[in-house]
C-alpha positions in Angstrom: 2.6 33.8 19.6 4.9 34.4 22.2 4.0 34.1 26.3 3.7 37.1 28.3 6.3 38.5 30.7 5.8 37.9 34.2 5.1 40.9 36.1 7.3 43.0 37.6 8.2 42.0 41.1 7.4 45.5 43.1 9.9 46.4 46.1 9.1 48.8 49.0 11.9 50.8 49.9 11.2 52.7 53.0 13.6 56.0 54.3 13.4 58.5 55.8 14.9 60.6 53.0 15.4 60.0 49.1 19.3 60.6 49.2 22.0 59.1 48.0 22.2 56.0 49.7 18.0 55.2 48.5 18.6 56.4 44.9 21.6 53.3 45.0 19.0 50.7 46.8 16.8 51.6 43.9 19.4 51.1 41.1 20.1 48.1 42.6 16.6 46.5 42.7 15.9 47.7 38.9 18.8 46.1 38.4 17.4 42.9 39.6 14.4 43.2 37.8 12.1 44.5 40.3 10.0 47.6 40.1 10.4 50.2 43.1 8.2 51.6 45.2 9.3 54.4 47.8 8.0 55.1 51.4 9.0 58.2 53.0 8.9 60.2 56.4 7.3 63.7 54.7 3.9 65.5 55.2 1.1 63.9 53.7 -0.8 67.1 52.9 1.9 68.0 50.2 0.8 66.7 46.7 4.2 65.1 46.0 6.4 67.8 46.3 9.5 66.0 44.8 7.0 64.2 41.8 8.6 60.4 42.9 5.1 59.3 43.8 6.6 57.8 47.3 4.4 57.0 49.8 4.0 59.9 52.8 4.8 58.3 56.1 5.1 58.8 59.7 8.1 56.6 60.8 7.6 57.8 64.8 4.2 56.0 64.6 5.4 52.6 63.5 1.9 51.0 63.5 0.2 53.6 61.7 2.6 54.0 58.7 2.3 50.2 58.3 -1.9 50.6 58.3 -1.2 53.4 55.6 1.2 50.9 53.8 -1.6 48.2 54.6 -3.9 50.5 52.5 -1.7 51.3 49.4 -0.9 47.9 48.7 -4.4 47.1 48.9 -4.4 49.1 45.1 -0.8 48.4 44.3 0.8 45.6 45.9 4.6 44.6 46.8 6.2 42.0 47.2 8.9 42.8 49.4 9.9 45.4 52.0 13.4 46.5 52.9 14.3 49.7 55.2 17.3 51.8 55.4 18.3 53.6 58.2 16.8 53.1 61.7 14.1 55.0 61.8 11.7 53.0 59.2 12.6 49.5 60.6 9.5 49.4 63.2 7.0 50.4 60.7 8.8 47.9 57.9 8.3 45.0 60.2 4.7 45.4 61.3 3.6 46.8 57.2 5.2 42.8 56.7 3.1 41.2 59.3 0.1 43.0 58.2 0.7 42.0 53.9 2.5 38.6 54.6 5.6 39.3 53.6 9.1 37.4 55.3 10.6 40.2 57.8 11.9 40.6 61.2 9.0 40.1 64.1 8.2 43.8 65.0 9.0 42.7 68.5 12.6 42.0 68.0 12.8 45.1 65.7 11.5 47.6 68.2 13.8 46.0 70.8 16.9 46.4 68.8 15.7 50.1 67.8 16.1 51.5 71.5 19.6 51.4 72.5 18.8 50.9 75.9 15.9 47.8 75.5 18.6 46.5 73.1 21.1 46.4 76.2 18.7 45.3 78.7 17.5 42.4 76.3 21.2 41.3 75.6 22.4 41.3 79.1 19.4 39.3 80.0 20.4 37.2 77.5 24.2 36.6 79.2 25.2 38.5 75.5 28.6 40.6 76.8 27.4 44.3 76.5 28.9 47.2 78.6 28.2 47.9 82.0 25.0 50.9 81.7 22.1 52.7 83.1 19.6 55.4 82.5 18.7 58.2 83.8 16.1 61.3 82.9 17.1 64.7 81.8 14.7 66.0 84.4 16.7 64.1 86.9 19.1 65.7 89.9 22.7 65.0 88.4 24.2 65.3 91.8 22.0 62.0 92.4 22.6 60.9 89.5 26.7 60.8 89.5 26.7 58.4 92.4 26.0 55.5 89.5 28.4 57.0 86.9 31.1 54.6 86.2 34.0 56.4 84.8 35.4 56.5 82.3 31.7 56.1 80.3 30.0 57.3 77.3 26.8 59.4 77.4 24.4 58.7 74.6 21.2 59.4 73.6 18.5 56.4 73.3 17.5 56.9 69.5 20.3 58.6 67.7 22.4 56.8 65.1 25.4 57.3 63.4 27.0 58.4 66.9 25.4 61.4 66.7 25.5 62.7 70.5 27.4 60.3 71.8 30.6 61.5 74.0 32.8 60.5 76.4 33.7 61.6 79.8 36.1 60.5 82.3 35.1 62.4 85.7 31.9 64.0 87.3 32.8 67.7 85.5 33.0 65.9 82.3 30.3 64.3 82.9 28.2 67.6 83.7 29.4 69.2 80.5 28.7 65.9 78.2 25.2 65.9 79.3 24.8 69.3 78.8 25.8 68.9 75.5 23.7 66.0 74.8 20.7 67.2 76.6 21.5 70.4 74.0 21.2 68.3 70.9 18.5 65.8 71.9 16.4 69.4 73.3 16.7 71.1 69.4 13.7 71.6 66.9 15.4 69.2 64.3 15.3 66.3 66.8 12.1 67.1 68.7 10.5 67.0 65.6 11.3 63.8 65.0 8.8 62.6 67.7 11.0 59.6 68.7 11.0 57.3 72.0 13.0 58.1 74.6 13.9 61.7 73.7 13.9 62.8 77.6 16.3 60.7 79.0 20.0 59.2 78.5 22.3 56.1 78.1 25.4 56.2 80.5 27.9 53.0 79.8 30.8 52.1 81.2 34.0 53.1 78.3 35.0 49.8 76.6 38.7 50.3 75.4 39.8 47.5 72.7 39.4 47.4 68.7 36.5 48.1 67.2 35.4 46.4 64.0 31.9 46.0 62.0 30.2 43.0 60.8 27.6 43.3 58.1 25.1 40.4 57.6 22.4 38.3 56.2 19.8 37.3 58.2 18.3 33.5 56.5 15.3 32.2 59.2 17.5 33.5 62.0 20.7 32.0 60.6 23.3 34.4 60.1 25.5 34.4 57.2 28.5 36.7 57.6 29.3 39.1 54.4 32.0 41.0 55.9 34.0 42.1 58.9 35.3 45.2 58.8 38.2 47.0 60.7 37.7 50.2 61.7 42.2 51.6 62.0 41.2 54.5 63.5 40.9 54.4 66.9 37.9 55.5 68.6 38.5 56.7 72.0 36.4 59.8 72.2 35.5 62.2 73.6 33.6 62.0 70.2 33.0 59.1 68.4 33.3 59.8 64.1 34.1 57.1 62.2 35.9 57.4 59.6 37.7 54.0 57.9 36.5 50.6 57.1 38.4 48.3 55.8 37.4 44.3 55.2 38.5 41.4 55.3 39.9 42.2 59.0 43.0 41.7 61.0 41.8 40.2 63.5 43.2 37.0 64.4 41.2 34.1 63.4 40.4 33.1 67.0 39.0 36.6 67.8 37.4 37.4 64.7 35.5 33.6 65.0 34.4 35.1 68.4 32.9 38.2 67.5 30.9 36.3 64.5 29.8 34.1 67.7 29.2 37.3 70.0 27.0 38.3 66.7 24.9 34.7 66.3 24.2 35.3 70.5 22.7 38.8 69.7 20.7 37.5 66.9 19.0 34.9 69.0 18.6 37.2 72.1 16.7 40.0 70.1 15.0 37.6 68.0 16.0 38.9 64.6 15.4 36.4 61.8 15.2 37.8 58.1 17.5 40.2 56.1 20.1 42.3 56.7 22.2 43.2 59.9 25.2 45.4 61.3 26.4 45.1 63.8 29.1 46.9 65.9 31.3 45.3 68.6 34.6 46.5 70.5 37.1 43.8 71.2 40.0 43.6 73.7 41.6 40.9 75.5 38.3 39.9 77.0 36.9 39.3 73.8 34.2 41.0 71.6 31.5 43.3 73.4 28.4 44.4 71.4 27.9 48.1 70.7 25.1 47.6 68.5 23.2 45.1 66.5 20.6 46.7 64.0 18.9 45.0 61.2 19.9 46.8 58.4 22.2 47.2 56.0 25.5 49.8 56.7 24.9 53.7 55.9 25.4 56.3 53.3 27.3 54.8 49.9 29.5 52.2 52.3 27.5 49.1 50.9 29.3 50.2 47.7 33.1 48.9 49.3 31.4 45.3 49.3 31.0 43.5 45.9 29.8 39.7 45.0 29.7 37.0 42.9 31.7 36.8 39.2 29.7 39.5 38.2 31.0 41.8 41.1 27.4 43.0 42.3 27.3 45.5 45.1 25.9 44.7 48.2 23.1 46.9 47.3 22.0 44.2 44.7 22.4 41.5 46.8 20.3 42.5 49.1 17.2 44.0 47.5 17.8 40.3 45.5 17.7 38.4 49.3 14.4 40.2 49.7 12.8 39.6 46.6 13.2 36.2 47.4 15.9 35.6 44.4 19.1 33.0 45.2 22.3 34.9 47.3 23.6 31.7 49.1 26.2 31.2 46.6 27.5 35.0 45.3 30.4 35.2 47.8 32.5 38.4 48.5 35.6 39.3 45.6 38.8 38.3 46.9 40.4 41.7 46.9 40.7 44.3 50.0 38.6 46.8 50.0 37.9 49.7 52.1 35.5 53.1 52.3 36.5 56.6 54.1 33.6 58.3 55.2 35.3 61.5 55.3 35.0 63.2 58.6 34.0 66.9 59.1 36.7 69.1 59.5 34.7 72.0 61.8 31.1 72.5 61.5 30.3 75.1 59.0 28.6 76.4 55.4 30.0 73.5 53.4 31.5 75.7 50.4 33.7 73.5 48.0 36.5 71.2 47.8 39.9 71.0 46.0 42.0 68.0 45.6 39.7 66.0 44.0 41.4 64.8 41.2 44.9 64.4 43.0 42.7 61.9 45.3 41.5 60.7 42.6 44.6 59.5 41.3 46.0 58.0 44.1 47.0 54.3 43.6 44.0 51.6 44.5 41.6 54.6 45.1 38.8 53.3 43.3 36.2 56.7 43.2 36.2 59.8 45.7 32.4 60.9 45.7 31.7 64.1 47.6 28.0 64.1 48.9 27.7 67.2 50.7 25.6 69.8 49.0 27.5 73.3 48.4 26.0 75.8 50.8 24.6 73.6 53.1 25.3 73.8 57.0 27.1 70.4 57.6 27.7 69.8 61.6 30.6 68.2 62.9 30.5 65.4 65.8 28.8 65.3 68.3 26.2 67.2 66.8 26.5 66.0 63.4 25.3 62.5 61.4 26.4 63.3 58.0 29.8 63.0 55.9 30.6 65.3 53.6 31.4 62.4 51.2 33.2 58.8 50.3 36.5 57.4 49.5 36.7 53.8 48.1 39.4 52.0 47.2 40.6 48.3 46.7 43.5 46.5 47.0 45.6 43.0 46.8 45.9 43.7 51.4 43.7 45.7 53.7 46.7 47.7 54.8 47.5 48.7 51.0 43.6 49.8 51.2 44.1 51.9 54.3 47.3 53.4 53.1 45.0 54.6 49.8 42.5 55.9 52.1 44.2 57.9 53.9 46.7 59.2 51.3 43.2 60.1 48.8 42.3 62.0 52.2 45.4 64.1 52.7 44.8 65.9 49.0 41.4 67.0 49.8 40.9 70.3 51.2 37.5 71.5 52.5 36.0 75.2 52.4 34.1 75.4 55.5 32.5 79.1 56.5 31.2 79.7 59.6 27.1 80.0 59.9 25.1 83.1 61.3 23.3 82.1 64.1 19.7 82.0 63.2 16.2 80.7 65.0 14.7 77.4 63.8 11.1 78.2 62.4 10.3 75.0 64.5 11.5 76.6 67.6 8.5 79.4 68.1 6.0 76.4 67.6 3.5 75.9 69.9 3.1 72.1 71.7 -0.1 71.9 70.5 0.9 70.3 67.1 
């Protein structure tokens, strides 16, 4: 008679949405072996609209969605918890606190989370981070403009993805950046969010320099570096879209040893200890200056550029493995380039089709072109916009043959984007009473 299978180990995915980038994390973890549960931001009065039995959360109230989580395991446990995106990371660390499970100390998580705490905790910390300030959108900008150091960048305190973030180089820039922002932050889609910080603003001093990505793995607050990226494109506003990464970087060894030091500093100054990080630095010829450090893994389908071990896993894999407590240490990165386009947004717009395709497709070292945008959808180009309207991988023997692929996939793609009727938000005639 023949022993029993061990259970399933059971894996908490939390998001804030069940797109593309969850539906890989869950792949990933079956993959593994691991059974997967889903935790969402949705309305909990809906009998599970979309029939994926996920649990409904409330991401703004960290605390609460990890009591609910508290609950739910109480009747199905898990054994592991891993968040994607930033807006489930608060409730992630203190559901772990409350079941036991190794995480990040909520703490440290809620610091990182608020782009200005995350400045003020790394500057305490002697961490080099730009020169900043914040101000309130109720505030006098004629007093405010006094503190402005130009150029800067004007950013909101929650957004990711550079969503509202814009640069401006003297006082009437300045004016119309914050107008713009203040626009964005002030709209039912992110009022409804119900986030921190909402009323007021980031100003920091412009960085110029290189900017490159670093993703991570967070072991008891030892950080093991997967990959640095390179990001060719350069970044100098007044928007910020990003568009390329390609790893292993150009940096020269001496600078690219200092920004995974610049990285290690951040680590230790927020606190952060378990699982994964990106991180975001610029670096010119005084050395690397955080942008960000957030711990979770990089957005939308870019895990899929990285790849470990003899069996070419994707990062996905490795790290729902990491947090189901299974062996990384020793699945390395493949030797081979590789890069990811997130392809930018030509012009905001009713998103209807693409040609080209296939010609991309065919493009030497392009590895898959996957167009993400749904046809008919209103897709918003930066600032306003967080969303691509797809992916472009590819892989090569040198980063620069990866690039060249990138770009050259890019240049046979053409975009069908119709202008949208202007119409009122249901959300906007909403009274503040809910």
């Amino acid at each position: 008679m023949s022993a029993a299978s061990p259970p399933l180990k059971r894996l908490l995915l939390l998001t804030s949405k069940l797109g593309y980038q969850a539906r890989a994390f869950a792949d990933a973890a079956r993959r593994s072996g691991a059974e997967v549960v889903f935790g969402t931001d949705r309305c909990h009065q809906l009998d599970d609209p979309w029939q994926d039995r996920a649990l409904p959360l409330h991401f703004e109230n960290a605390r609460e969605s990890a009591a609910e989580i508290e609950r739910a395991a109480a009747n199905a446990p898990v054994d592991a918890i891993l968040a994607l995106g930033d807006r489930p990371l608060a409730a992630a660390a203190y559901a772990a606190r409350a079941l036991g499970l190794p995480y990040n100390p909520p703490e440290s998580v809620e610091a990182a989370r608020n782009k200005l705490r995350q400045r003020e905790t790394l500057e305490l910390a002697r961490v080099p981070v730009p020169q900043f300030f914040s101000f309130g959108l109720a505030e006098d900008l004629e007093r405010v403009l006094p503190r402005v150091p130009f150029p800067c960048v004007v950013k909101p305190l929650m957004l990711s993805m550079s969503q509202g973030v814009v640069r401006a180089n003297n006082a009437d820039e300045f004016r119309a950046a914050v107008t713009r922002v203040r626009a964005l932050v002030e709209t039912p889609e992110i009022q409804v969010t119900r986030e921190e910080g909402l009323d007021r603003l980031l100003v920091e001093g412009y960085l110029p320099g290189a900017e490159v990505a670093l993703e991570g793995l967070l072991e008891d607050g030892t950080l093991r570096t997967l990959a640095v990226f390179d990001k060719p494109d350069p970044l100098e506003g007044p928007f910020f879209e990003e568009t390329i990464y390609v790893t292993p970087s150009r940096l020269a060894p001496r600078a690219l040893a200092a920004v995974e030091d610049c990285a290690r500093q951040a680590v230790r100054a927020l606190g952060l200890t378990r699982g994964p990080l990106h991180a975001e630095f610029r670096v010119n010829a005084r050395g690397p200056w955080v942008l960000e450090v957030q711990p979770r893994p990089i957005g939308g389908l870019c895990a899929r550029a990285l790849r470990f071990g003899a069996g070419r896993i994707p990062l996905e894999e490795l790290l729902a493995r990491h947090a189901l407590g299974m062996e990384t240490r020793t699945l390395e990165r493949e030797p081979d380039a590789s890069g990811v386009m997130m392809i930018p947004v030509p012009a905001s717009g009713i998103f209807e089709g693409v040609t080209g395709i296939e010609e991309a497709a065919r493009t030497g070292h392009i590895e898959s072109v996957e167009i993400t945008a749904r046809l008919h959808d209103y897709i918003a180009a930066w600032p306003e916009g967080s969303s691509y309207l797809g992916f472009i991988f590819a892989r090569a023997a040198q980063p620069a043959q990866a690039e060249a692929a990138l770009r050259a996939a890019h240049s046979c793609l053409r975009f069908d984007m119709r202008p949208r009727l202007p119409v009122e938000h249901p959300l906007a005639t909403r009274t503040t009473r809910e």
